[in-house]
C-alpha positions as CSV (number, residue, x, y, z in Angstrom):
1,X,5.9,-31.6,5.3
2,X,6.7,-34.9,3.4
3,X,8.9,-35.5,1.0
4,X,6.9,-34.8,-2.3
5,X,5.5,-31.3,-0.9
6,X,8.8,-30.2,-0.4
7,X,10.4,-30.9,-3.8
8,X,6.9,-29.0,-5.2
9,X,8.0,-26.0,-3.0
10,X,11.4,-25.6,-4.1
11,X,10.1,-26.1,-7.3
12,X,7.3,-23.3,-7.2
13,X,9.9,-20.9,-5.5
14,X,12.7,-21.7,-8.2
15,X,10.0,-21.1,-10.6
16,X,8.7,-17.7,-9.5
17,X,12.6,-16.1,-9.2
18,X,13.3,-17.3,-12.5
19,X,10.1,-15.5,-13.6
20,X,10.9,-12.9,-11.8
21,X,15.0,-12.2,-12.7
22,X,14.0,-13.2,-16.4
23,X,10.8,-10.6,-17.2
24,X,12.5,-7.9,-14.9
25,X,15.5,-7.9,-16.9
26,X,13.5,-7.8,-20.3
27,X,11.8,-5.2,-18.8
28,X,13.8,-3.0,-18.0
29,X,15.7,-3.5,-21.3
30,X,12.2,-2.6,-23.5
31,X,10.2,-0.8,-20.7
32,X,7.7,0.8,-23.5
33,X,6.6,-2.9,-24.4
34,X,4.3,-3.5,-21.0
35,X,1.8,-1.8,-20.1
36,X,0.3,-1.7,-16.3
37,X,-3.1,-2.6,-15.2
38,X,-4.8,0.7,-14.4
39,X,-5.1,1.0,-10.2
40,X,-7.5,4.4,-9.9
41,X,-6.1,5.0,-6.3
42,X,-2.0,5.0,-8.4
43,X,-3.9,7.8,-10.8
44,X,-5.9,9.5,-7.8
45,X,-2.9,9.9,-5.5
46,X,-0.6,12.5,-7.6
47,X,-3.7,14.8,-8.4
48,X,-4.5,14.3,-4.2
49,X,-0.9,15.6,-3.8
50,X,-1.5,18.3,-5.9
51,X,-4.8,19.9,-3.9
52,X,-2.6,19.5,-0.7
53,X,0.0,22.0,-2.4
54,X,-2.7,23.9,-3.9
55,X,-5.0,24.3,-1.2
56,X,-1.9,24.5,1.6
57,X,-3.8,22.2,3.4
58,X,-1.6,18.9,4.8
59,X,-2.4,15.3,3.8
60,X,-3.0,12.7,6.1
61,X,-1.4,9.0,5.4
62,X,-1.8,6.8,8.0
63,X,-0.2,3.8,8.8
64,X,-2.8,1.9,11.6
65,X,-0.5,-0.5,13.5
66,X,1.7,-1.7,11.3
67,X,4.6,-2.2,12.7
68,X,8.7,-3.6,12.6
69,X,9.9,-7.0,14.2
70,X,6.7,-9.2,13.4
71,X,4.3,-10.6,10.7
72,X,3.0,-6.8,9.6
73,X,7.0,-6.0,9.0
74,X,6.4,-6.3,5.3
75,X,2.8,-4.9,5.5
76,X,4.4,-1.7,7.6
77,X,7.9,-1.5,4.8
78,X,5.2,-1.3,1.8
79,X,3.1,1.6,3.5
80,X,6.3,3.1,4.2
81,X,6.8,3.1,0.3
82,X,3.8,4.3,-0.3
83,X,3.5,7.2,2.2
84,X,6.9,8.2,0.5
85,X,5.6,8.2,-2.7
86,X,3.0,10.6,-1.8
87,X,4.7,12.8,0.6
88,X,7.6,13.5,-1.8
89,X,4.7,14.7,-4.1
90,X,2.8,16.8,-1.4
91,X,6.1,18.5,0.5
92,X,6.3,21.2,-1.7
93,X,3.6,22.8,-0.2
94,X,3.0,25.3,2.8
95,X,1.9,22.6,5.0
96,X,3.6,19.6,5.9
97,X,2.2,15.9,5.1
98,X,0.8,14.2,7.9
99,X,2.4,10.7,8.8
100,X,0.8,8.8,11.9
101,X,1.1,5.5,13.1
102,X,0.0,3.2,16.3
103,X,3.0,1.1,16.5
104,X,5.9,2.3,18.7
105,X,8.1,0.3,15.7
106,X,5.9,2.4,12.8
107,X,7.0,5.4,14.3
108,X,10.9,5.1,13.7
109,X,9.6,4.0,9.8
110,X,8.0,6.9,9.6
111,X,10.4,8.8,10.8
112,X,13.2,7.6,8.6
113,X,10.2,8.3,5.9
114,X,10.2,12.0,6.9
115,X,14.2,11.7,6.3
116,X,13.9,10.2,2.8
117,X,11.2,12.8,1.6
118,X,14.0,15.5,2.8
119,X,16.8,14.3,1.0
120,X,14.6,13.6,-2.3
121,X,13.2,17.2,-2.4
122,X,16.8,19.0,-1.4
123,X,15.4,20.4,2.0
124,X,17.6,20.7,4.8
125,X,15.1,20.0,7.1
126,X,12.4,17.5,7.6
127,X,9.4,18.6,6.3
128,X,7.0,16.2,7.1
129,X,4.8,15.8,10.2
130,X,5.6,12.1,12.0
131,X,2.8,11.5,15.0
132,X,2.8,8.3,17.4
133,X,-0.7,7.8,18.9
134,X,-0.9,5.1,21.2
135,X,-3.2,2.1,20.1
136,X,-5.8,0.8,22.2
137,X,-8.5,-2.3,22.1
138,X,-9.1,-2.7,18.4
139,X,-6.8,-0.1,17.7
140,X,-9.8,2.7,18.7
141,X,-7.8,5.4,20.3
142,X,-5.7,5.9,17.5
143,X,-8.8,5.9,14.9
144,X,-10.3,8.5,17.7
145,X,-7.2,10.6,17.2
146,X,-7.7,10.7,13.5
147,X,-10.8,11.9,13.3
148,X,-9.6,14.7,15.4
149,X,-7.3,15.4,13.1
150,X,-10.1,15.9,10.1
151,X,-10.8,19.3,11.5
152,X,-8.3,20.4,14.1
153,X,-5.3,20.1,10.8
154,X,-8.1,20.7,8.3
155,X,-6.9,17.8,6.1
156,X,-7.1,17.9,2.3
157,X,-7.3,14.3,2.0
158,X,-6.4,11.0,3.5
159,X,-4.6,7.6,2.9
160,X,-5.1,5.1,5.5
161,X,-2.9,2.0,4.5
162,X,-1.5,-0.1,6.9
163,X,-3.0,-2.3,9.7
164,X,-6.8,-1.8,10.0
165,X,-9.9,-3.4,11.4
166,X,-13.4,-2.8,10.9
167,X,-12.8,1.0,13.5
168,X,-11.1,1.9,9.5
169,X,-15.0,3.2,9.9
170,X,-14.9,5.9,12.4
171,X,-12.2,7.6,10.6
172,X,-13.4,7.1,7.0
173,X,-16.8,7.9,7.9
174,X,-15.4,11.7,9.0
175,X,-13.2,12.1,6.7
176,X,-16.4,11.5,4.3
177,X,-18.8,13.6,6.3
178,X,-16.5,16.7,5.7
179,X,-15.8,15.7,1.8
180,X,-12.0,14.4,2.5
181,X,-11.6,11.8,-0.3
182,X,-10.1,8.6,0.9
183,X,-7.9,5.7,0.2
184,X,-7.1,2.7,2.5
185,X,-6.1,-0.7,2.4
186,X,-5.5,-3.4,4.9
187,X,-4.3,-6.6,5.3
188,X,-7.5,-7.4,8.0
189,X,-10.7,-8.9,5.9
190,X,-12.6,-6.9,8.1
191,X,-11.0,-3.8,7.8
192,X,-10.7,-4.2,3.5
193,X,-14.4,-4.4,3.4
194,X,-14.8,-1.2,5.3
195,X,-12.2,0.5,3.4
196,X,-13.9,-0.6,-0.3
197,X,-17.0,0.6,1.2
198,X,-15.8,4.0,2.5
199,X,-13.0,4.6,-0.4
200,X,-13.6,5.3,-4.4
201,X,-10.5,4.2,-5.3
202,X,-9.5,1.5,-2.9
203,X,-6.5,-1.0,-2.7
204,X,-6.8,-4.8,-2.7
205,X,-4.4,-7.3,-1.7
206,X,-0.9,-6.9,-3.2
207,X,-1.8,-3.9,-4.5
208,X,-0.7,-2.2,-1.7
209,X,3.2,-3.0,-2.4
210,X,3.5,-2.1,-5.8
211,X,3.3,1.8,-5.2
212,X,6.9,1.7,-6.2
213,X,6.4,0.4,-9.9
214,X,3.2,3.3,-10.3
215,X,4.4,6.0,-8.7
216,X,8.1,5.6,-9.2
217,X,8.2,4.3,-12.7
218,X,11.7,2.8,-12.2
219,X,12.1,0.3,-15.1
220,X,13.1,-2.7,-12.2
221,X,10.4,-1.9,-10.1
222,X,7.9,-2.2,-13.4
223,X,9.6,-5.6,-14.3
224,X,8.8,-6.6,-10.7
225,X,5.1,-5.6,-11.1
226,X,5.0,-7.3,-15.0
227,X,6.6,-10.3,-13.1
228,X,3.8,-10.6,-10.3
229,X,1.2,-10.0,-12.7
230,X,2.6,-13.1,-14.8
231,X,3.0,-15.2,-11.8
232,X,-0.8,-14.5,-10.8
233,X,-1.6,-15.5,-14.3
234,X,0.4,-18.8,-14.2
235,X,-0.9,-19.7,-10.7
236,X,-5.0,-19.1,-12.0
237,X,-4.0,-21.1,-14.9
238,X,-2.8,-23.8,-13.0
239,X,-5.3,-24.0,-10.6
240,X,-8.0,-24.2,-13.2
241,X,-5.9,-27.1,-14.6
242,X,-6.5,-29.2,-11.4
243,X,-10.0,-28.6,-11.6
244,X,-11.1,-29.3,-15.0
245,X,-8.5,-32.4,-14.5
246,X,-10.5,-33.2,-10.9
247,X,-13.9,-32.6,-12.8
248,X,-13.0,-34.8,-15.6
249,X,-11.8,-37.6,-13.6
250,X,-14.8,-37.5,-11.3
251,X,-17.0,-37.5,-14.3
252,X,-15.1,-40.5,-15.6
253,X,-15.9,-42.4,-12.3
């Protein structure tokens, strides 16, 4: 990296914390100002909680093989947040949610998941249901567990966000077949298309790690999300810049 692309680094990075510290502190000083971008799978997931209590029937929220210790350790943290979310919401019920992973990593993250729903709902015992199946070419033996699980645990829905290729499929494709809504989200291009196929409400991108800011509603989380938003904003702006800029001095030529 010369000389010139690094000073334009530090400058982008300087330039999105600033962002970032500035609009998270106004938000969270006048909260009621900002209003999110609607996400149908953030508005779907409560009311999905709700039929699990309802219906005493478990969800499913599966984390593919996402795992600790490598580049899917953010990817694995933010479905961690995320099956929280829901599993707080869902472990008032008669059945326990369902958390599975393929990653030997994922499991201890889902583990200390389990632990976190406890201690939020004032149980004094884990009441969540943490499964490791192991993965295999393509991740296929774990997505041939799951769709085990559609009938043997009679699921009342299912959340598959995580690591996920184009086998996201074969689970999907039961869970649909027996009327188990969906939602799923992957960081594989493969796997993303299957899962906007399969899912009504599906997650795209860094959609996926802002489960805190809609489901949570903390005001710091929310500045975080207004931040992002703003950043992707700047960032389109300035990219259109370069091209009108590129188009007019090619035209010029």
């Amino acid at each position: 990296m010369d000389a010139a692309n690094q000073v334009l680094t530090i400058l982008v990075l300087t330039l999105g914390f600033a962002v970032t510290l500035i609009v998270t502190q106004f938000v969270r000083r006048r909260p009621d100002l900002f209003v999110f971008r609607r996400q149908a799978a953030y508005a779907a997931l409560p009311g999905y909680a709700a039929l699990s209590v309802e219906s005493g029937q478990p969800m499913a929220i599966h984390l593919g093989n996402a795992g600790l210790g490598g580049e899917a350790s953010l990817l694995a943290l933010a479905s961690a947040e995320l099956a929280y979310q829901v599993a707080v919401r869902a472990a008032f019920g008669d059945r326990a949610p369902l958390l599975t992973t393929a990653s030997p990593t994922g499991l201890a993250l889902i583990q200390d998941t389990e632990r976190r729903v406890a201690r939020k709902v004032g149980r004094a015992r884990v009441f969540t249901d943490a499964r490791w199946y192991p993965v295999g070419a393509r991740s296929l033996a774990y997505v041939a567990a799951l769709t085990t699980l559609q009938s043997n645990e009679d699921v009342s829905s299912n959340v598959l966000v995580g690591r996920f290729g184009v086998e996201l499929a074969l689970a999907a494709e039961s869970a649909a077949r027996r009327g188990h809504p969906v939602i799923a989200a992957t960081d594989r291009l493969d796997g993303q298309a299957v899962a906007y196929a399969f899912s009504a409400q599906p997650l795209i991108g860094e959609e996926l790690f802002q489960s805190g800011a809609y489901l949570d509603g903390g005001a710091t989380r929310k500045g975080e999300t207004v931040a992002l938003d703003l950043l992707r904003i700047m960032l389109i702006g300035v990219i259109a810049l370069v091209a009108v800029q590129r188009f007019l001095n090619g035209g010029g030529g």
